[in-house]
C-alpha positions in Angstrom: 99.7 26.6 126.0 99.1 26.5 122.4 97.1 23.0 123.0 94.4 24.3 124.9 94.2 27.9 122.2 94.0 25.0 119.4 91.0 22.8 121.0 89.3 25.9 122.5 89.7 27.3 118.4 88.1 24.0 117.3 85.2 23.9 119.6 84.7 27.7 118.5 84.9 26.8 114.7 82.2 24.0 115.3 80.0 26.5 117.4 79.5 28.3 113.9 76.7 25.8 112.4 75.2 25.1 116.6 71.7 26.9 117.1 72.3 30.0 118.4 69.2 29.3 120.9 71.4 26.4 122.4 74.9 28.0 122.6 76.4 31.3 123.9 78.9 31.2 121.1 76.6 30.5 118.2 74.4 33.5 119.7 77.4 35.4 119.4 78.3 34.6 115.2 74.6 35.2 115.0 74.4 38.7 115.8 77.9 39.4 113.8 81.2 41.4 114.1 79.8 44.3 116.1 78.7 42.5 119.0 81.5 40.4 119.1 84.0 43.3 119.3 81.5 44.9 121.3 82.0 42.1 124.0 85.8 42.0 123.9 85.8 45.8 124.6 83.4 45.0 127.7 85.7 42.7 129.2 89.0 44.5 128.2 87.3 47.1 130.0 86.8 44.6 132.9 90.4 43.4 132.8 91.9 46.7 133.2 89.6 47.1 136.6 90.8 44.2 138.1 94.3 45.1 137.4 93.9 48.4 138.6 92.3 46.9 141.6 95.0 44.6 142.3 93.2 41.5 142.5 95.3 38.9 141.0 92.5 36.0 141.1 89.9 38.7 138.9 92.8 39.9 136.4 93.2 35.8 136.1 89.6 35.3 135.7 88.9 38.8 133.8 91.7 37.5 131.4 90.4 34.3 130.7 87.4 36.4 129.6 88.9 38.1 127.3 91.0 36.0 125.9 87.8 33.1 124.5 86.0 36.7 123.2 89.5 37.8 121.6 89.7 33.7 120.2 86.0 34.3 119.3 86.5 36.8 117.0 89.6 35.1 115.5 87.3 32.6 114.5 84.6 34.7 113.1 87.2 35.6 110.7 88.9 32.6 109.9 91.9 33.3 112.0 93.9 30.2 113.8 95.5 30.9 117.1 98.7 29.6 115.5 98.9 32.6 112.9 99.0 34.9 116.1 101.8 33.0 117.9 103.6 32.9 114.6 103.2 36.8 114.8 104.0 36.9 118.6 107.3 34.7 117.8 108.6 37.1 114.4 108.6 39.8 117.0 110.7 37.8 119.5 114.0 39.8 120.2 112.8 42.6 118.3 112.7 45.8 120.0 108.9 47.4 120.3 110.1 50.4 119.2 112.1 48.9 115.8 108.8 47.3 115.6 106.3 49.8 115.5 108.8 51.8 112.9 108.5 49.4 110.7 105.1 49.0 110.4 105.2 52.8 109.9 107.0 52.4 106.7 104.6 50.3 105.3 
């Protein structure tokens, strides 16, 4: 899975010097941070609907959604996909609630 999150990052990254007249992605590094985050919040908001809904093909494609905003903004900020697994993988075998405590103590 991480191959496609690591081409998909690539194509993002190169999207950052494309007109933003001639791609979706450039548009959205044009207009900055809020709109970015602006657009992940639409389609979490979209995401939750379809799960509420029940409809397993829209919670798929709502995902995908907002998963390439969520990877958009990663780029915007210089983020790789890798640093987030590597986050995803400390917290393997760690209970959620250990976890959240410790980030409370620091």
């Amino acid at each position: 899975m991480s191959d496609i999150l690591d081409r998909l990052a690539e194509v993002l990254q190169q999207r950052k010097s494309a007109n933003p007249e001639d791609s979706y992605v450039a548009k959205l590094y044009h207009k900055g941070i809020n709109t970015i985050t602006k657009k992940i919040g639409e389609e979490a908001a979209e995401t939750i609907i379809a799960a509420k809904d029940g409809d397993r093909e829209q919670i798929i494609y709502e995902t995908a959604d907002l998963w390439f905003h969520t990877l958009v903004m990663l780029t915007h900020a210089d983020i790789k996909p890798s640093e987030v697994l590597n986050e995803l993988a400390r917290r393997e075998g760690i209970s959620g609630i250990d976890e959240k405590a410790s980030r409370e103590k620091q």
